[in-house]
C-alpha positions as CSV (number, residue, x, y, z in Angstrom):
1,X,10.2,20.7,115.2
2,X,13.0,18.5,117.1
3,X,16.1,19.0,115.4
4,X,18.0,15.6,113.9
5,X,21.4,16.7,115.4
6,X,19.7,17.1,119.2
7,X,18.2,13.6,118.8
8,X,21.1,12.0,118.0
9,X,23.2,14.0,120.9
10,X,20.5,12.5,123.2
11,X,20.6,8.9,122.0
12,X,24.6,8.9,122.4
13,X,24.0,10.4,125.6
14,X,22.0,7.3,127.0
15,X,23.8,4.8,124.8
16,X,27.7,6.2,125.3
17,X,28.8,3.3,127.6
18,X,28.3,0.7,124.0
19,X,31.4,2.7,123.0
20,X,33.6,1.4,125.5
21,X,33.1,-2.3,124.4
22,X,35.1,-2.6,121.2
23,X,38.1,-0.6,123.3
24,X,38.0,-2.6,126.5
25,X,38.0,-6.0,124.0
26,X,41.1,-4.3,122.3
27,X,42.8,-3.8,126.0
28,X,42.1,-7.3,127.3
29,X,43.1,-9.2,123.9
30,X,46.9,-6.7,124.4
31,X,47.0,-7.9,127.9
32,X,46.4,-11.4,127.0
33,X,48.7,-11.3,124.5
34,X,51.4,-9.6,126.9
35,X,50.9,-13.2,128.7
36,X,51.5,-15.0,125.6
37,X,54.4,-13.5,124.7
38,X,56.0,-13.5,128.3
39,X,56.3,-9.8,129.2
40,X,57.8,-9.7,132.9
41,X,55.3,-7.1,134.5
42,X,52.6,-9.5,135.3
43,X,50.8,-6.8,137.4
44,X,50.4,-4.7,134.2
45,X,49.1,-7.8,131.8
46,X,47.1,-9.0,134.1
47,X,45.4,-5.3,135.2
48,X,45.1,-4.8,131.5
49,X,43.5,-8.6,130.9
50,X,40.8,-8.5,133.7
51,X,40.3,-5.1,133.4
52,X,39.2,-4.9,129.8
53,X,37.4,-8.3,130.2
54,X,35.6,-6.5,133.2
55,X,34.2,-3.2,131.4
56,X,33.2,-4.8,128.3
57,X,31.0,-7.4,130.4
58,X,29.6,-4.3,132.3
59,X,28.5,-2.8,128.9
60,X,26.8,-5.6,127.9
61,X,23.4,-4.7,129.1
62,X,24.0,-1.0,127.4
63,X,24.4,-3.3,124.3
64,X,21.6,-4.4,124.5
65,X,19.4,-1.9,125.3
66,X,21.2,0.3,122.7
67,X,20.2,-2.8,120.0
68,X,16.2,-2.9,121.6
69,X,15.9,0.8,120.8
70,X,17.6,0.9,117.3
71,X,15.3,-2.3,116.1
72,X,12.5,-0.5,117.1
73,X,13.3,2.3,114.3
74,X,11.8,2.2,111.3
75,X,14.0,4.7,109.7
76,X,17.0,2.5,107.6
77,X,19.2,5.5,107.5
78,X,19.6,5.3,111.0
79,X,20.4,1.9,111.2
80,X,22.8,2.4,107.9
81,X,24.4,5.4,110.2
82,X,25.1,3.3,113.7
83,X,26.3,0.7,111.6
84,X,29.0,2.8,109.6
85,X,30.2,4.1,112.9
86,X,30.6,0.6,114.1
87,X,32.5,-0.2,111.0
88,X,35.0,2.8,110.9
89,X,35.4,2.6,114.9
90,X,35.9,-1.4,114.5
91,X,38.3,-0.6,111.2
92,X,40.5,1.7,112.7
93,X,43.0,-1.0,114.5
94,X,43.5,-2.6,111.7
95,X,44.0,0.3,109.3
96,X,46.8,1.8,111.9
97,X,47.9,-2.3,111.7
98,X,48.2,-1.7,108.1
99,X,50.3,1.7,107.9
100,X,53.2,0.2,110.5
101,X,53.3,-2.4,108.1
102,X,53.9,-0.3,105.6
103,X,56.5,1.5,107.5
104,X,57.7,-1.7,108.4
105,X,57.1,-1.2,112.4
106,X,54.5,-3.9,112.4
107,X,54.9,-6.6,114.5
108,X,53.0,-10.0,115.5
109,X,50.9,-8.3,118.3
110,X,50.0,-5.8,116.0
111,X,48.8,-8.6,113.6
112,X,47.0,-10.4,115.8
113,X,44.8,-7.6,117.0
114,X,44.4,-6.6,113.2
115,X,43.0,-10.2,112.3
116,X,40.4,-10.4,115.7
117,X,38.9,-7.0,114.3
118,X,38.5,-8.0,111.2
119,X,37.1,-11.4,111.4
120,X,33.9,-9.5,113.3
121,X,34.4,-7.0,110.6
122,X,33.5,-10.0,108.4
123,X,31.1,-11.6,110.8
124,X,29.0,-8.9,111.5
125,X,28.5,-7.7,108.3
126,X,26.3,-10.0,106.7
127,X,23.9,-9.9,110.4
128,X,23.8,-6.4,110.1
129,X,22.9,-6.0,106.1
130,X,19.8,-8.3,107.2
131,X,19.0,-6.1,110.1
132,X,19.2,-3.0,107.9
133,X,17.2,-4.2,105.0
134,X,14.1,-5.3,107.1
135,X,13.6,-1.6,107.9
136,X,11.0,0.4,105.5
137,X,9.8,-0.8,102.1
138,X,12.3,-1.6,99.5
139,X,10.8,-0.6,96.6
140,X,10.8,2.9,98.1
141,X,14.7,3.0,99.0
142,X,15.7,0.6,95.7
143,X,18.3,3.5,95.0
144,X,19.6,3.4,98.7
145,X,19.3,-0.9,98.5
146,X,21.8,-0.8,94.9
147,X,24.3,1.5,96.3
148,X,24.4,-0.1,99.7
149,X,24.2,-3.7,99.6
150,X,27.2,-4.7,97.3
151,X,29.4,-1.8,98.9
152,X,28.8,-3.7,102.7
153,X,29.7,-6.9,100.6
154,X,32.5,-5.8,99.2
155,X,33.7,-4.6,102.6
156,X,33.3,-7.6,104.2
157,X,35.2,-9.4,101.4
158,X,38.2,-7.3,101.9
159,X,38.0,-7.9,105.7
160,X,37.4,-11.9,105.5
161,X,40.7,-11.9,103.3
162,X,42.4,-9.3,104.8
163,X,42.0,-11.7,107.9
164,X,43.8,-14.5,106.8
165,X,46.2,-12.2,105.7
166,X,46.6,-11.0,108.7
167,X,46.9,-14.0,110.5
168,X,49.8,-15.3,108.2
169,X,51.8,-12.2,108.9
170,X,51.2,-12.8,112.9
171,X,51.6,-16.4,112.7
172,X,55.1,-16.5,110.0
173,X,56.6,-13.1,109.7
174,X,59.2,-14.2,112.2
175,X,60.0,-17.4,111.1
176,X,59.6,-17.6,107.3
177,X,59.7,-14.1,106.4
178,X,59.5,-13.9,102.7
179,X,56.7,-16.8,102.2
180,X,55.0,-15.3,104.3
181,X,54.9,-11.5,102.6
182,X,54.1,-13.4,99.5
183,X,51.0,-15.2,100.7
184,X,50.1,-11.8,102.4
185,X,50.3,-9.8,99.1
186,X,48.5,-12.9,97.1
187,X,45.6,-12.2,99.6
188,X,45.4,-8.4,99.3
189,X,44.8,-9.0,95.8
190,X,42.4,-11.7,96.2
191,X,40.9,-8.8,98.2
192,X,40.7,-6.3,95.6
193,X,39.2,-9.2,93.0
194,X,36.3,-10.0,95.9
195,X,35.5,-6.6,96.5
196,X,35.0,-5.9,92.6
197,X,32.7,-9.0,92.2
198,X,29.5,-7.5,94.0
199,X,29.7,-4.2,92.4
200,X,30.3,-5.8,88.8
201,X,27.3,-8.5,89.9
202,X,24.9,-5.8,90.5
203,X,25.9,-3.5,87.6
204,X,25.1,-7.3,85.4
205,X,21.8,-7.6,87.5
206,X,20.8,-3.9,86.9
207,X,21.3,-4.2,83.3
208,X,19.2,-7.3,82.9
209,X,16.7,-6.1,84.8
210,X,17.1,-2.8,82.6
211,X,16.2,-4.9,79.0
212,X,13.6,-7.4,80.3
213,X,11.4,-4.6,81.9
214,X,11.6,-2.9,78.9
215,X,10.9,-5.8,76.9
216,X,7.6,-6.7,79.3
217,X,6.5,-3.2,79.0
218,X,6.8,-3.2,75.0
219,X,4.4,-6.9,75.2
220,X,2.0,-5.3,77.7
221,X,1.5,-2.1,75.3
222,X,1.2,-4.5,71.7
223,X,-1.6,-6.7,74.5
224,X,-3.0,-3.1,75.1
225,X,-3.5,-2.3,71.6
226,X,-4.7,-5.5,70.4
227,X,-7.3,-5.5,73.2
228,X,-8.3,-2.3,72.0
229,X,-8.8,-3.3,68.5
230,X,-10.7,-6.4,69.3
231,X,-13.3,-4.1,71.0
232,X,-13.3,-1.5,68.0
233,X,-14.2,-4.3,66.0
234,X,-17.0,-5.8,68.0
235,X,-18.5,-2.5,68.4
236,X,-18.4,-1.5,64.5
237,X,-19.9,-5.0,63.5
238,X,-22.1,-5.1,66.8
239,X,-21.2,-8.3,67.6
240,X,-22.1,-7.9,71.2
241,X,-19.2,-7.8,73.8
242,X,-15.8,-8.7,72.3
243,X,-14.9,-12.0,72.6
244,X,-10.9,-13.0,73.7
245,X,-9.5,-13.6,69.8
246,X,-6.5,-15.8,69.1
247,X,-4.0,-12.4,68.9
248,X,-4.8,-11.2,72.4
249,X,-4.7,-15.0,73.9
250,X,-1.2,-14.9,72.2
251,X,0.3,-11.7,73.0
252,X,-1.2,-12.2,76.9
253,X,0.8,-15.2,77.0
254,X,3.8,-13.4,76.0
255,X,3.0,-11.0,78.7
256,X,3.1,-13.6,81.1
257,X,6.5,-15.0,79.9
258,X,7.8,-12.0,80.3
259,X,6.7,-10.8,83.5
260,X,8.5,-14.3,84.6
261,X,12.1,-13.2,83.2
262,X,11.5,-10.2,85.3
263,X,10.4,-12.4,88.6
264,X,13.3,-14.1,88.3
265,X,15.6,-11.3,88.4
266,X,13.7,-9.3,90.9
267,X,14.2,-12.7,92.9
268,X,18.1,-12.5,92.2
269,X,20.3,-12.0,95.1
270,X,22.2,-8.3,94.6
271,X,25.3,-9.0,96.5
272,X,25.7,-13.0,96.7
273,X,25.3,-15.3,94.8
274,X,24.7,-17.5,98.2
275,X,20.8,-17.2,99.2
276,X,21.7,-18.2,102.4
277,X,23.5,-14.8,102.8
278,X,22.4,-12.5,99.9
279,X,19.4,-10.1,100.0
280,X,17.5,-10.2,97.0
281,X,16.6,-7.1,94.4
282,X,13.6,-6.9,96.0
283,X,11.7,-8.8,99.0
284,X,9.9,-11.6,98.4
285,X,6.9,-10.0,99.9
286,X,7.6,-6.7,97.5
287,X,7.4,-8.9,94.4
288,X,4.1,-10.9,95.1
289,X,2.5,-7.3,95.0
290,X,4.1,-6.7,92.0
291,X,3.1,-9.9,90.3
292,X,0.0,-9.4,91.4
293,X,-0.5,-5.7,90.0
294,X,1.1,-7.3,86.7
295,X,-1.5,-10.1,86.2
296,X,-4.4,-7.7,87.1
297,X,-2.7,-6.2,83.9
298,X,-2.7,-8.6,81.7
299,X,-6.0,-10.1,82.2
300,X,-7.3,-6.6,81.9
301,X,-4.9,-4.2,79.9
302,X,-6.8,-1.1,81.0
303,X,-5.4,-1.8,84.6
304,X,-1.9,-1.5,83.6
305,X,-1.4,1.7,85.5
306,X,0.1,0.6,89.0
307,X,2.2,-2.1,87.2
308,X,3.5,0.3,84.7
309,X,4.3,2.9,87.6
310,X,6.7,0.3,89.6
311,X,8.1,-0.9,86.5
312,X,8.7,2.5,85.4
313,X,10.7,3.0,89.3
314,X,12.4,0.4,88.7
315,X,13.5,0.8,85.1
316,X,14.6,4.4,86.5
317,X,17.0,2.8,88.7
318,X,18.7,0.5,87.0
319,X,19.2,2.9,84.3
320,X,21.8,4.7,86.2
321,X,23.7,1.3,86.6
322,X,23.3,-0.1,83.1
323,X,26.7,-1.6,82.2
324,X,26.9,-3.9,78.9
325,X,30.2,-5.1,79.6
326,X,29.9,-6.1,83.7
């Protein structure tokens, strides 16, 4: 049996060379902004300029090879893993950016290398959540898809902010120092408000989802037990074959309302309220199975086993994250 820490040893081996891109981007954008900024070794600037522009164009095709083979795996917690390296390797500048500034060494070259870091911070994370969640059934990983998705959208909150923030230090700090420190620290706490929102949005989804599964499974077991009564009856009177009464018609209509609560917040984005860029509870595809598991139910309430198992999972999970007052 291949051991996981050999395989990932021999994928960095053939894919080391993607390491060098986010460094040799770092040393062009300092020699660039050694230009700007008019130091007089122009042998050194431009060495560092062409020379980090240079290597991270030669990495390119490693890039994409490295991207080819990672979209080929079906495993998500690989593509979670590559991805969290990215992150941390992409957030270090800026987190070293933000203990100077504490220390109060930063200055404007510092910034500006801060805020091109975490704008692709904030880019890429949203591309990259897609990437990862089209790998391997949600339903199965729903625990992995809770935790996960508002945590990468919380991150890329803080780094969209942060980014402005950033930019303001870079672009004032010298020139109006104190409005510029208090439009910084109005942003970092803008930060912590955006990076709240996703988790308190899906502990709110969660506990929805919580109450109107358990009120569909309550109306699927009364349409259960009526069914079952209309065929005790027609079998002690001998009617013949039970015929749909007005109670079951009823109570399988409530079924059906209910089910429809529960579409909608299985169709709920988890870490956006923006479609466009949120990933829902579950995948489209994922909740036309369900639906259709759920109306195999209804019409016949002996079949509810397979929609009672998923709602089951489900309720399972967003019990852990039930929260009355998100």
């Amino acid at each position: 049996m291949e051991l996981q820490g050999s395989r990932y040893i021999r994928f960095a081996r053939r894919h080391w060379p993607v390491a060098l891109v986010l460094p040799a981007i770092a040393i062009s954008n300092y020699g660039n902004t050694r230009y700007e900024y008019g130091y007089t070794d122009e042998r050194t600037t431009w060495a560092l300029f062409l020379g980090g522009l240079i290597v991270a164009i030669s990495c390119l095709p490693a890039v994409k090879r490295f991207l080819d083979e990672v979209t080929k795996s079906e495993q998500r917690n690989e593509r979670i893993f590559w991805f969290t390296i990215f992150q941390a390797l992409l957030l270090l500048g800026p987190l070293r950016v933000a203990g100077k500034a504490l220390l109060g060494t930063a200055d404007q070259t510092d910034y500006q290398s801060a805020t091109y870091a975490l704008v692709i911070a904030y880019i890429t994370t949203p591309i990259f959540t897609r990437w990862i969640a089209r790998t391997a059934p949600a339903f199965r990983q729903l625990q992995l898809r809770l935790r996960w998705l508002p945590v990468q959208r919380a991150l890329g909150n803080v780094a969209g902010i942060s980014a402005v923030a950033a930019y303001i230090a870079a672009r004032f700090s010298n020139s109006y120092p104190a409005p510029a420190i208090s439009a910084a620290i109005t942003l970092l706490v803008a930060a912590a408000v955006a990076a709240h929102k996703p988790l308190a949005r899906t502990r709110k989804l969660c506990t929805q989802c919580h109450l109107d599964i358990q009120s569909l499974n309550r109306d699927m077991e009364d349409l259960y037990e009526s069914q079952t009564q209309n065929r005790d009856r027609a079998r002690i009177w001998r009617s013949g074959p039970p015929r749909k009464s007005s109670e079951v018609a009823e109570k399988q209509m409530a079924t059906l309302r209910s089910w429809d609560i529960v579409k909608l917040n299985l169709r709920t984005s988890v870490d956006s309220g923006y479609r466009n860029i949120g990933l829902h509870f579950l995948p489209e595809d994922e909740v036309a199975a369900l639906e259709a598991k759920v109306l195999a139910a209804i019409a016949e309430p002996e079949a509810t086993g397979p929609a009672r198992r998923e709602l089951e999972a489900i309720l399972a999970v967003c019990a852990a994250r039930v929260d009355v007052l998100a």
